[in-house]
PDB file of N, CA, C and O in Angstrom:
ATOM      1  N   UNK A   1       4.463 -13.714  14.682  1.00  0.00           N
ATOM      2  CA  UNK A   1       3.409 -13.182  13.846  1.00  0.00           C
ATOM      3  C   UNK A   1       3.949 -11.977  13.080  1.00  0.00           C
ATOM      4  O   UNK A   1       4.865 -11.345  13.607  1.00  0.00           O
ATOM      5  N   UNK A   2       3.448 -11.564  11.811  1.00  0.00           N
ATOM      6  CA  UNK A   2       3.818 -10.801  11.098  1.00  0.00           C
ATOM      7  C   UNK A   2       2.715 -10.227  10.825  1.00  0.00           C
ATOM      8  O   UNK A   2       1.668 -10.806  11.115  1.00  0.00           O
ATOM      9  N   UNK A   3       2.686  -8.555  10.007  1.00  0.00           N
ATOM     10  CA  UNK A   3       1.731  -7.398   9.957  1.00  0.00           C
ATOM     11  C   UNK A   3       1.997  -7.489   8.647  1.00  0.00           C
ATOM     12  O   UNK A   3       3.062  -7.857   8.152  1.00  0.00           O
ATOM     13  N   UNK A   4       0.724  -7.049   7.914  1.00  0.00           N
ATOM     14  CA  UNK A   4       0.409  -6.768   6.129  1.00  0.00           C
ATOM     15  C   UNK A   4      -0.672  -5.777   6.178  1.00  0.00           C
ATOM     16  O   UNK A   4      -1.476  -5.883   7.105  1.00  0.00           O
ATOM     17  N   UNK A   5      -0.830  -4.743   5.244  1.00  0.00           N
ATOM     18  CA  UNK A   5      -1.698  -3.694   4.785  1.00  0.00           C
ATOM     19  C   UNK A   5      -1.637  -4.018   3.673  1.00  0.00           C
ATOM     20  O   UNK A   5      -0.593  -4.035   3.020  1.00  0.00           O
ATOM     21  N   UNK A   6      -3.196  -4.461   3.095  1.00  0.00           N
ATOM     22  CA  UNK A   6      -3.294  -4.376   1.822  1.00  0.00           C
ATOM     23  C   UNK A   6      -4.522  -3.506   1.327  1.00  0.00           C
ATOM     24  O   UNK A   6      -5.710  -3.527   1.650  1.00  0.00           O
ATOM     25  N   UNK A   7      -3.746  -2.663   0.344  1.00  0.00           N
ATOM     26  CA  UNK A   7      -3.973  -1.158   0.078  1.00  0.00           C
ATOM     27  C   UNK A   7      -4.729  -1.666  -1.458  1.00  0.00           C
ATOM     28  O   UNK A   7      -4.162  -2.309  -2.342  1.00  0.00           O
ATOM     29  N   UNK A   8      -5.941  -1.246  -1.468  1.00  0.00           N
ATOM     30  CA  UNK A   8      -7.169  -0.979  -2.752  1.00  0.00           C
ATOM     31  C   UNK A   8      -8.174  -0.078  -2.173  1.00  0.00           C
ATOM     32  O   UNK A   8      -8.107   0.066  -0.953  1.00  0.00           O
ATOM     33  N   UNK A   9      -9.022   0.508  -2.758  1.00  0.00           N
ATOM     34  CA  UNK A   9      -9.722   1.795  -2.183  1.00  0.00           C
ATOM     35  C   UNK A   9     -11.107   1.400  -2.391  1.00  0.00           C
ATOM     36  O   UNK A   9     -11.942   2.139  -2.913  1.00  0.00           O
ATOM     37  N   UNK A  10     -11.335   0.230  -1.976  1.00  0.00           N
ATOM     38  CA  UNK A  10     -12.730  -0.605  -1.992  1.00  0.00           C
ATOM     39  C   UNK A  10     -12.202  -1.321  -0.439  1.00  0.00           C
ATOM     40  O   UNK A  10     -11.054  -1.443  -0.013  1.00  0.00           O
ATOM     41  N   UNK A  11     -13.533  -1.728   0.197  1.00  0.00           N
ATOM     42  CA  UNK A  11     -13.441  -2.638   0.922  1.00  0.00           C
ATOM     43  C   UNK A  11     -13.782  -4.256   0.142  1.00  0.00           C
ATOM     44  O   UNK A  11     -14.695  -4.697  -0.557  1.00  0.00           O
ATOM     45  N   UNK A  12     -12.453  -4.822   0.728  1.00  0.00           N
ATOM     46  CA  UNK A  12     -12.506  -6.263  -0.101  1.00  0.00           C
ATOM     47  C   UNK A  12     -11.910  -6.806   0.866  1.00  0.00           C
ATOM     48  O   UNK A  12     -11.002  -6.317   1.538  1.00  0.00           O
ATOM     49  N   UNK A  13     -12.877  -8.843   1.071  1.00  0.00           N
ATOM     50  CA  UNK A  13     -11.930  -9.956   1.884  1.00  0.00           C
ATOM     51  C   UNK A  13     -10.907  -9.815   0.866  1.00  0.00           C
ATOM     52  O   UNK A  13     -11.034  -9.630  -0.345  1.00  0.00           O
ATOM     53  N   UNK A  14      -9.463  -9.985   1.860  1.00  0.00           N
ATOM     54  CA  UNK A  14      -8.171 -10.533   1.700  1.00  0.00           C
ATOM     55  C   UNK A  14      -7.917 -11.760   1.670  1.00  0.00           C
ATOM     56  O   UNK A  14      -8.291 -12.341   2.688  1.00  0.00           O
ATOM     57  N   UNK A  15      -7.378 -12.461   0.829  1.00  0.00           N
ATOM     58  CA  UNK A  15      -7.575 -13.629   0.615  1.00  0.00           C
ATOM     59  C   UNK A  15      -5.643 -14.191   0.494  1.00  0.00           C
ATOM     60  O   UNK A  15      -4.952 -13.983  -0.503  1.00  0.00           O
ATOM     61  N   UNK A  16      -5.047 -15.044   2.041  1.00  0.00           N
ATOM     62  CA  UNK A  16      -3.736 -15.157   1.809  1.00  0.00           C
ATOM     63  C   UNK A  16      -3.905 -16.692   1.655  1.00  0.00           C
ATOM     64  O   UNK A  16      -4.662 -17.359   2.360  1.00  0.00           O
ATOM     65  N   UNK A  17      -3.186 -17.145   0.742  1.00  0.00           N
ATOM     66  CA  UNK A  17      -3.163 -18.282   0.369  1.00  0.00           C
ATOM     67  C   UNK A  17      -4.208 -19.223   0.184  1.00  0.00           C
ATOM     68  O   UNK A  17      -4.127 -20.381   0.593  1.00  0.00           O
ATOM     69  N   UNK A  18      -5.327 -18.696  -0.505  1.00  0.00           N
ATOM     70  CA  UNK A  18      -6.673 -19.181  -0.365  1.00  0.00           C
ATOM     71  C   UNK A  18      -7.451 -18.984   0.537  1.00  0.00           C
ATOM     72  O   UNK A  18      -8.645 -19.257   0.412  1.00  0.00           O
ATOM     73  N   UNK A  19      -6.956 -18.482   1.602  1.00  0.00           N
ATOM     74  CA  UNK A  19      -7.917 -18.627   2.967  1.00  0.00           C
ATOM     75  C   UNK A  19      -8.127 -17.059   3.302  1.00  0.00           C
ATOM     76  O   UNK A  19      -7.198 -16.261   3.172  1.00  0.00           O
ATOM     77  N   UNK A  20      -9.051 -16.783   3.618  1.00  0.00           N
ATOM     78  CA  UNK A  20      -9.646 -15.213   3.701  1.00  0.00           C
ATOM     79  C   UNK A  20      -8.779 -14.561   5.088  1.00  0.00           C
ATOM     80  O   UNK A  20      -8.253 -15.453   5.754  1.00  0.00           O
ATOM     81  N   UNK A  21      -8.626 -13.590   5.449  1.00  0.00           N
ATOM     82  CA  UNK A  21      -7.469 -12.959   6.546  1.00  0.00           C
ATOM     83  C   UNK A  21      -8.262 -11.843   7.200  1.00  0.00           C
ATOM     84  O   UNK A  21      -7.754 -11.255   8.154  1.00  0.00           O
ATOM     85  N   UNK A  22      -9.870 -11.392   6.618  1.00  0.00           N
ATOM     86  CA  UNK A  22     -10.413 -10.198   6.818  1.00  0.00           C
ATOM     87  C   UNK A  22     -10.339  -9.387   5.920  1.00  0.00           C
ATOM     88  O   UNK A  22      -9.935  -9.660   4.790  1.00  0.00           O
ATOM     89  N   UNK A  23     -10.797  -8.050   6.374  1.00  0.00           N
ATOM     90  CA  UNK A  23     -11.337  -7.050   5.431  1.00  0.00           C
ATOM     91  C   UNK A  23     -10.174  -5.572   4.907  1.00  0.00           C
ATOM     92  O   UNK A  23      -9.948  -4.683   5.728  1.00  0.00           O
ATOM     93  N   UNK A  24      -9.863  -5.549   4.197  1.00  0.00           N
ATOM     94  CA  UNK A  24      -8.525  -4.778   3.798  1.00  0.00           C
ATOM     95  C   UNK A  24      -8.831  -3.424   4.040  1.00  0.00           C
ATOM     96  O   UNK A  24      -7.808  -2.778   3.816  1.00  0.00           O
ATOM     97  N   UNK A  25      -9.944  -2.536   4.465  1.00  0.00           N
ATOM     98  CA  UNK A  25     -10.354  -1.781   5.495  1.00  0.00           C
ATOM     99  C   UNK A  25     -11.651  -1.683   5.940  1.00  0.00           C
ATOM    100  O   UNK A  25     -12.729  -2.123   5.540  1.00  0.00           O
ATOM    101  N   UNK A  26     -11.175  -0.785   7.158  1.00  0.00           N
ATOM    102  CA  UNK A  26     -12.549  -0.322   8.390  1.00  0.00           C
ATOM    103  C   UNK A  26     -12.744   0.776   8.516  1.00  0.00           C
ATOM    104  O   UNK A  26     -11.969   1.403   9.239  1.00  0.00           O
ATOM    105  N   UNK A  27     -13.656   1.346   7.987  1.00  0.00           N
ATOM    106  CA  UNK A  27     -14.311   2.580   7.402  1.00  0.00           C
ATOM    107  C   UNK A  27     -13.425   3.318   6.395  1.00  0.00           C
ATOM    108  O   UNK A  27     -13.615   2.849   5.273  1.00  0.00           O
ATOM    109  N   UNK A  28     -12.594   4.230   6.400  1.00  0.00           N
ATOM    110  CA  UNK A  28     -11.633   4.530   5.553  1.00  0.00           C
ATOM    111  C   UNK A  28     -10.131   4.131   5.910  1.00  0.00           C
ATOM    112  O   UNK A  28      -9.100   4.366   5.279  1.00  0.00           O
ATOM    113  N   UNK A  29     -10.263   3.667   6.736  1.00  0.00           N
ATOM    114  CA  UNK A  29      -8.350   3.219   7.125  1.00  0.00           C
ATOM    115  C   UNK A  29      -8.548   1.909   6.803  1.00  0.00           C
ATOM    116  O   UNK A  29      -9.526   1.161   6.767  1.00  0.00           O
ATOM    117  N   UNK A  30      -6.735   1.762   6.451  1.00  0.00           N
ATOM    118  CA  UNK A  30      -6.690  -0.108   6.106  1.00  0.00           C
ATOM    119  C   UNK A  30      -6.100  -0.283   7.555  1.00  0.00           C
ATOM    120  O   UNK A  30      -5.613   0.476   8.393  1.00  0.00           O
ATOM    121  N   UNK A  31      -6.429  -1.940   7.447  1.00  0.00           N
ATOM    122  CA  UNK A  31      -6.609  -2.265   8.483  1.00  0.00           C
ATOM    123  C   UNK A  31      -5.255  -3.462   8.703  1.00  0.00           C
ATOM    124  O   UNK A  31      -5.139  -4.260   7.772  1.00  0.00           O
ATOM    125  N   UNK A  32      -4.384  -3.585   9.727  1.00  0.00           N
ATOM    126  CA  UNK A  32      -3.810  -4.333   9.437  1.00  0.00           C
ATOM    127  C   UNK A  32      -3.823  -5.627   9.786  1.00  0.00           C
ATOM    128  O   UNK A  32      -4.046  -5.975  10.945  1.00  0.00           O
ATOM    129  N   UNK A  33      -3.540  -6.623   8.628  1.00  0.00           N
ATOM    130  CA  UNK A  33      -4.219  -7.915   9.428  1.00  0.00           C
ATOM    131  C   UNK A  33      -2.430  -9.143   9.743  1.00  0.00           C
ATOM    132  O   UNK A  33      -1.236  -9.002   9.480  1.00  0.00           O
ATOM    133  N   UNK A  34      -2.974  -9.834  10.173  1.00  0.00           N
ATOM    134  CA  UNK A  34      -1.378 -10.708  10.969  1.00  0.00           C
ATOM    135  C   UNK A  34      -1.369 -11.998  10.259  1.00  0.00           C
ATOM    136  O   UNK A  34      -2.267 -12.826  10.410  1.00  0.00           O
ATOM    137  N   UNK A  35      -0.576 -12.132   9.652  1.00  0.00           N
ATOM    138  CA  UNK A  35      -0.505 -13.547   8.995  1.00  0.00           C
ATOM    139  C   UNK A  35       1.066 -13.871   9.323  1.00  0.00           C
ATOM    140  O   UNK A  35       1.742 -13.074   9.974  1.00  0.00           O
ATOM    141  N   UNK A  36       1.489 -14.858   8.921  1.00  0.00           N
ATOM    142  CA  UNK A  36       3.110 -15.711   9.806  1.00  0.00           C
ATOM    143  C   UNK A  36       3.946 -15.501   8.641  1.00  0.00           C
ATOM    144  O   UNK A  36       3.619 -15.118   7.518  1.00  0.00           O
ATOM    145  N   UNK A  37       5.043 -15.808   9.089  1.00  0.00           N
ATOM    146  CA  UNK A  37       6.397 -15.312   8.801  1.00  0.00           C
ATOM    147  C   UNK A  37       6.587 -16.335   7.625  1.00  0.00           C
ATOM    148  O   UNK A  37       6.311 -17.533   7.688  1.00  0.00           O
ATOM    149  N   UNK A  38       7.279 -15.443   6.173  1.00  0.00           N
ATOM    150  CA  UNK A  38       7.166 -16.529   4.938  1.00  0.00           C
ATOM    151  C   UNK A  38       6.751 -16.421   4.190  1.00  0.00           C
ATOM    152  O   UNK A  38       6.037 -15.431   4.347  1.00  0.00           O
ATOM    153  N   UNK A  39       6.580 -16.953   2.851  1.00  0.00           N
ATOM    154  CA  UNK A  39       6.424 -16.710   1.815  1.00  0.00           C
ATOM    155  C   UNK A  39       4.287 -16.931   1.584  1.00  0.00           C
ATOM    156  O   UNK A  39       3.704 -17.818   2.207  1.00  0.00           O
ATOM    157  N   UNK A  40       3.647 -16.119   0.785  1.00  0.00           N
ATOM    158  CA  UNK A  40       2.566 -16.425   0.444  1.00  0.00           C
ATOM    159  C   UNK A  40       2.093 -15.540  -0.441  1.00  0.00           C
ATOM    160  O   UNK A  40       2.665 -14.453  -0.527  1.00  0.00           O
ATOM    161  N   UNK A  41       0.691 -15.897  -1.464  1.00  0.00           N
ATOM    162  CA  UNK A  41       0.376 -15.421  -2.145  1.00  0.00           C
ATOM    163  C   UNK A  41      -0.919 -14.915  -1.474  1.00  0.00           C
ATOM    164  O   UNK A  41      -1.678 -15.560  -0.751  1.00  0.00           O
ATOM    165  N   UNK A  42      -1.037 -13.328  -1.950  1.00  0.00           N
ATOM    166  CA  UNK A  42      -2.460 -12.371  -1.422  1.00  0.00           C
ATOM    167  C   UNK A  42      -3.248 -12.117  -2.630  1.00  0.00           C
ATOM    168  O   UNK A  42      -2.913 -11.541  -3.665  1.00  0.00           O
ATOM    169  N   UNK A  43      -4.091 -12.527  -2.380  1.00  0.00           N
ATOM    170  CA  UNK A  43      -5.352 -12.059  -3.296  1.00  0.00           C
ATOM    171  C   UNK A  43      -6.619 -11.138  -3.241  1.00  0.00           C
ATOM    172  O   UNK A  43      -6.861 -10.986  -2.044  1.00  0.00           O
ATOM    173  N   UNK A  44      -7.564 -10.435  -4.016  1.00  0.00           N
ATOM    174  CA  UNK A  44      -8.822  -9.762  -2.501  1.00  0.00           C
ATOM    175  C   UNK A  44      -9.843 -10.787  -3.637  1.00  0.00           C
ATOM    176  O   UNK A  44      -9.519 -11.423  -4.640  1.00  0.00           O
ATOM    177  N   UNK A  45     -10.833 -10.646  -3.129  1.00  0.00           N
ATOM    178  CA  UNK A  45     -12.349 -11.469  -2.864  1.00  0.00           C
ATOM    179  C   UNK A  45     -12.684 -10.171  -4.258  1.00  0.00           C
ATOM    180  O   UNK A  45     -12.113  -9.275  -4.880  1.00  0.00           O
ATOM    181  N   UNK A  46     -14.090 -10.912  -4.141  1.00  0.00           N
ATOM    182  CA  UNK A  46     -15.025  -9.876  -5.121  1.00  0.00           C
ATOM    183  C   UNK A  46     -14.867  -9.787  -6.452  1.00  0.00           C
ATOM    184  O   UNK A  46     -14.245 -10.687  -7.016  1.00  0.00           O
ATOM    185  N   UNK A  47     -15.270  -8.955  -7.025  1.00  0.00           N
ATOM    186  CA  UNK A  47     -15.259  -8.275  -8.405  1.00  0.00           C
ATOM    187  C   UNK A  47     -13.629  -8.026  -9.047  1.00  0.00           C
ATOM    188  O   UNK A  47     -12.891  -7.105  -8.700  1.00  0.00           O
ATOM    189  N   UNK A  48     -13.309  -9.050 -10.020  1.00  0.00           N
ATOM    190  CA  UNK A  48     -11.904  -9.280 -10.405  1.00  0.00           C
ATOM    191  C   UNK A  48     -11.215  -8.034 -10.795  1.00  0.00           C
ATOM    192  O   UNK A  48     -10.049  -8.143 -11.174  1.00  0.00           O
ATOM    193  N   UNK A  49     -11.768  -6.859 -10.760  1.00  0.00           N
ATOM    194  CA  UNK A  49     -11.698  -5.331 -11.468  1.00  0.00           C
ATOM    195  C   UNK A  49     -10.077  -5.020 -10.603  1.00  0.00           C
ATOM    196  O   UNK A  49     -10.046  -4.088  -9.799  1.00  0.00           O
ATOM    197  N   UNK A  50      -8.989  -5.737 -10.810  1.00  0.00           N
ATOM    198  CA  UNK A  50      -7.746  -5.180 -10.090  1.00  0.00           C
ATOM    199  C   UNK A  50      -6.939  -5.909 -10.560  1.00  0.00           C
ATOM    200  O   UNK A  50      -7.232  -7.072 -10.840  1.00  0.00           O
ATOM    201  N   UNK A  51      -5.460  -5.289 -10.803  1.00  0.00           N
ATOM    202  CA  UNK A  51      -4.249  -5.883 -10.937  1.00  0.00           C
ATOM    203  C   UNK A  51      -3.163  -5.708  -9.989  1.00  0.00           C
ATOM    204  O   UNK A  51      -2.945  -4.617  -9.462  1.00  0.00           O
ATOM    205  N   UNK A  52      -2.356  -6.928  -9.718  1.00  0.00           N
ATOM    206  CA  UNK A  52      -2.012  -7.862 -10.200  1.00  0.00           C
ATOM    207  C   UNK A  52      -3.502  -8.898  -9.461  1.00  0.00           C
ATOM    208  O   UNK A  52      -4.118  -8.644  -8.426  1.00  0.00           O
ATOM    209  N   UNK A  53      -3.693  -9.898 -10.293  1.00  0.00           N
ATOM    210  CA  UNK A  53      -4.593 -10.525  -9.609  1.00  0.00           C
ATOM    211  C   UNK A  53      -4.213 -11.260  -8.830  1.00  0.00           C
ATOM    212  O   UNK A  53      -5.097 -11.869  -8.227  1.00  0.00           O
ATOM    213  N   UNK A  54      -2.730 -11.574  -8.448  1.00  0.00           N
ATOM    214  CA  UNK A  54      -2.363 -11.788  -7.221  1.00  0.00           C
ATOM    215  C   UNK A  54      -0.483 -11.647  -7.100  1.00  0.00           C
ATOM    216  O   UNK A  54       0.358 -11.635  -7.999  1.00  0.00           O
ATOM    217  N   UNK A  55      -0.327 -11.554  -5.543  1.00  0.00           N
ATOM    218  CA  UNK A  55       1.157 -11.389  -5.852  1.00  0.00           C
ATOM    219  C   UNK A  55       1.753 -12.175  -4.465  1.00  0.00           C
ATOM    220  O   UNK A  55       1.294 -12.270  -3.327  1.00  0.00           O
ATOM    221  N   UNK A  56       3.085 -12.731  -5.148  1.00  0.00           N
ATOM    222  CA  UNK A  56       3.821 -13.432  -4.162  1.00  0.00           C
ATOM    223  C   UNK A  56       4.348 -12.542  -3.052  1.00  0.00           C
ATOM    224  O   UNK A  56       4.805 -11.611  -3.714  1.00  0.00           O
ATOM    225  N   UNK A  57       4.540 -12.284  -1.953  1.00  0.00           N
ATOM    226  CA  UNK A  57       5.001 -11.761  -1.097  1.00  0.00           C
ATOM    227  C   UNK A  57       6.165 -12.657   0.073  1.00  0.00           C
ATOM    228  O   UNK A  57       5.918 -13.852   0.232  1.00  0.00           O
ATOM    229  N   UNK A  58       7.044 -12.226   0.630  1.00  0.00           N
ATOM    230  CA  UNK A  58       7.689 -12.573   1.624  1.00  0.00           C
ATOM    231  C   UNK A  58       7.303 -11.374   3.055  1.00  0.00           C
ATOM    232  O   UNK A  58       7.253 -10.147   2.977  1.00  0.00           O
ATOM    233  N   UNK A  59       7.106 -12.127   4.117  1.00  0.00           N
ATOM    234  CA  UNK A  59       6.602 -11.876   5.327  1.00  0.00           C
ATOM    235  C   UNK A  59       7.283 -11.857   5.894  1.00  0.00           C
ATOM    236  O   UNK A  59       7.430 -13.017   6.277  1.00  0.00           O
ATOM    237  N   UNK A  60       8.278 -10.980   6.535  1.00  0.00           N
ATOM    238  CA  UNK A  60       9.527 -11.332   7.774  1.00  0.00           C
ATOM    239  C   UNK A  60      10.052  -9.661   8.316  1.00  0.00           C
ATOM    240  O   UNK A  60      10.034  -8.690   7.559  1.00  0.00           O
ATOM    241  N   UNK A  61      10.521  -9.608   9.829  1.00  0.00           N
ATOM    242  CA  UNK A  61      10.656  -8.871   9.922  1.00  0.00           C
ATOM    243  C   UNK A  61       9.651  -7.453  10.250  1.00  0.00           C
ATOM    244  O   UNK A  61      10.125  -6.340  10.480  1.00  0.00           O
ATOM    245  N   UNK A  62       7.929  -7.827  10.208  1.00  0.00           N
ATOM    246  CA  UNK A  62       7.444  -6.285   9.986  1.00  0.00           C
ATOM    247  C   UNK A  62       6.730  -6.548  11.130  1.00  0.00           C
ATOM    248  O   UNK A  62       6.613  -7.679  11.603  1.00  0.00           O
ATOM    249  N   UNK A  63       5.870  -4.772  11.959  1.00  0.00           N
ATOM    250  CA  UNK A  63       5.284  -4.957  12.990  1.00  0.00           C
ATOM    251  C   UNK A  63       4.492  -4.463  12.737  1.00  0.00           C
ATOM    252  O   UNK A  63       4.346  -3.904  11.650  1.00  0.00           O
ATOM    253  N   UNK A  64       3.343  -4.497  14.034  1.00  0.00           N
ATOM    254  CA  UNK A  64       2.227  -3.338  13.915  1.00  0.00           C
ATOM    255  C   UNK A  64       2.375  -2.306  13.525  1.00  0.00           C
ATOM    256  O   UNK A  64       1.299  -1.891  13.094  1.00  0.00           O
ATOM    257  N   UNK A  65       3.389  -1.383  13.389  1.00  0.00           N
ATOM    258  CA  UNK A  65       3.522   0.028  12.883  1.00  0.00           C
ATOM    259  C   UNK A  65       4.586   0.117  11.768  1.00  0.00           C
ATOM    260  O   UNK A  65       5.016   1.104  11.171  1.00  0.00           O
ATOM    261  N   UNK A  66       4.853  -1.040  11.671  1.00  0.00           N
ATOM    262  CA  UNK A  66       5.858  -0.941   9.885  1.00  0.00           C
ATOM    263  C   UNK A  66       5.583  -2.155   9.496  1.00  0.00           C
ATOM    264  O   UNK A  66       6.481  -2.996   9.535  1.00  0.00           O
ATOM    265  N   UNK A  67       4.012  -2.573   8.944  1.00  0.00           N
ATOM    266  CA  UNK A  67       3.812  -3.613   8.088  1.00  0.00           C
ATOM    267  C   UNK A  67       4.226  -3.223   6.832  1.00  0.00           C
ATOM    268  O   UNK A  67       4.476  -2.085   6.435  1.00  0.00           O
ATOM    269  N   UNK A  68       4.283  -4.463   6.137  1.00  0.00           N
ATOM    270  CA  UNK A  68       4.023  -5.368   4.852  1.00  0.00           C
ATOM    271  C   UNK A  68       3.283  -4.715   4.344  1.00  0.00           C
ATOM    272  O   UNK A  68       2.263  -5.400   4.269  1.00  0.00           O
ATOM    273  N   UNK A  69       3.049  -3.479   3.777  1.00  0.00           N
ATOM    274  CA  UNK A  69       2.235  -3.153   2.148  1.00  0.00           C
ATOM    275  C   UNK A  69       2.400  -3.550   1.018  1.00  0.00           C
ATOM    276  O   UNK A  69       3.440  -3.552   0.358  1.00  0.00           O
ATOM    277  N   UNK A  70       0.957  -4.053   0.630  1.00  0.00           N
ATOM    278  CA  UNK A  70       0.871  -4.965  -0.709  1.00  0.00           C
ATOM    279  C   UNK A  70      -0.589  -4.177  -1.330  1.00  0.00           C
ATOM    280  O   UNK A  70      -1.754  -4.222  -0.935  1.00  0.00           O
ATOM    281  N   UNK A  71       0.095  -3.421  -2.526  1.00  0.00           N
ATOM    282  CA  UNK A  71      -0.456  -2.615  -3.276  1.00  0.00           C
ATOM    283  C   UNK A  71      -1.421  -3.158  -4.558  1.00  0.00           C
ATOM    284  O   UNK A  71      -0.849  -3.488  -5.597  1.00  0.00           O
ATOM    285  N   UNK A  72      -2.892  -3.243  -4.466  1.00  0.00           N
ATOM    286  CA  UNK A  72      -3.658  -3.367  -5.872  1.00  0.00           C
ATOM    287  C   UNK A  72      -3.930  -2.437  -6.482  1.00  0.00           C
ATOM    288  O   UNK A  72      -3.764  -1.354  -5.919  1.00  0.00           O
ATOM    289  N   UNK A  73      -4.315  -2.446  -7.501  1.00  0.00           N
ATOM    290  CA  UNK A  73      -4.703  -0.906  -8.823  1.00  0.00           C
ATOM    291  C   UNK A  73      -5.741  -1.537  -8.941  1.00  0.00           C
ATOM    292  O   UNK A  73      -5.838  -2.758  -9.055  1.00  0.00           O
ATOM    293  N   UNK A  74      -6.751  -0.603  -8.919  1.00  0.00           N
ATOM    294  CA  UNK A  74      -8.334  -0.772  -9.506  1.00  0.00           C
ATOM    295  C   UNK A  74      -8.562  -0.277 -10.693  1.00  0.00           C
ATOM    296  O   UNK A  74      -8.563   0.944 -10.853  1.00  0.00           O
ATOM    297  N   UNK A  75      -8.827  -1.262 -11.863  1.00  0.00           N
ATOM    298  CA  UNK A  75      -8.844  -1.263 -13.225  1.00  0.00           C
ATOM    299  C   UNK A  75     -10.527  -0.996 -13.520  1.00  0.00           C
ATOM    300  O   UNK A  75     -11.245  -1.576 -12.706  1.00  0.00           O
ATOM    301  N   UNK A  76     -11.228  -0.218 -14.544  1.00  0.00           N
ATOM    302  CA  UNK A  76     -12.324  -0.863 -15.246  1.00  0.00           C
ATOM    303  C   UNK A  76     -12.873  -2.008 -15.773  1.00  0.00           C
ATOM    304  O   UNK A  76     -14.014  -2.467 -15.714  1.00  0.00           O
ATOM    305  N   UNK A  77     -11.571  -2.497 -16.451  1.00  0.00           N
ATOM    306  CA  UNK A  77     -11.852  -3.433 -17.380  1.00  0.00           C
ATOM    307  C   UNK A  77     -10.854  -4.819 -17.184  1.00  0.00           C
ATOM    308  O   UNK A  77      -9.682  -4.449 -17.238  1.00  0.00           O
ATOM    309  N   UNK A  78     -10.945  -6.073 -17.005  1.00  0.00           N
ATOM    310  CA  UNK A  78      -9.460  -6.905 -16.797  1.00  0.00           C
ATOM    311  C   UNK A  78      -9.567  -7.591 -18.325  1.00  0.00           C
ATOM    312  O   UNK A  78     -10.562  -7.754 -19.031  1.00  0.00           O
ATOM    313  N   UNK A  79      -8.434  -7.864 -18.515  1.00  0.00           N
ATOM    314  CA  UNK A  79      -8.048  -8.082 -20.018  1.00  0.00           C
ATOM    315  C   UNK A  79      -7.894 -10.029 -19.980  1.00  0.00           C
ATOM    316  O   UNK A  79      -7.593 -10.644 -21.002  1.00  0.00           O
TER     317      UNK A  79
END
């Protein structure tokens, strides 16, 4: 099993490879969620207001205390 933090400053489902993974945080901390070793694409749920609207990632190597951060920007407007 492998560890990912995915960092936006909204609470939003995480969405890895189509399939939802949980909530990208719990109260103000992110939360880290466990998905498997390998290649996949992360997306979040909700209101499209973020870029990249999604990004390929490789999974290998990370633990509970040195996950996988995968960074969104919260936009106003998506083009």
């Amino acid at each position: 099993m492998e560890y990912v933090i995915v960092e936006f400053p909204e609470a939003r489902e995480v969405m890895v490879d189509g399939q939802t993974q949980g909530v990208n945080l719990s109260g103000q901390e992110f939360r880290v969620l466990m998905v498997e070793e390998g290649l996949h694409e992360v997306s979040l749920g909700g209101n499209p207001n973020y870029i990249p609207r999604s990004q390929k990632i490789v999974v290998d190597g990370t633990s509970p205390i040195n996950p996988l951060r995968v960074r969104f920007e919260k936009v106003e407007k998506v083009a």
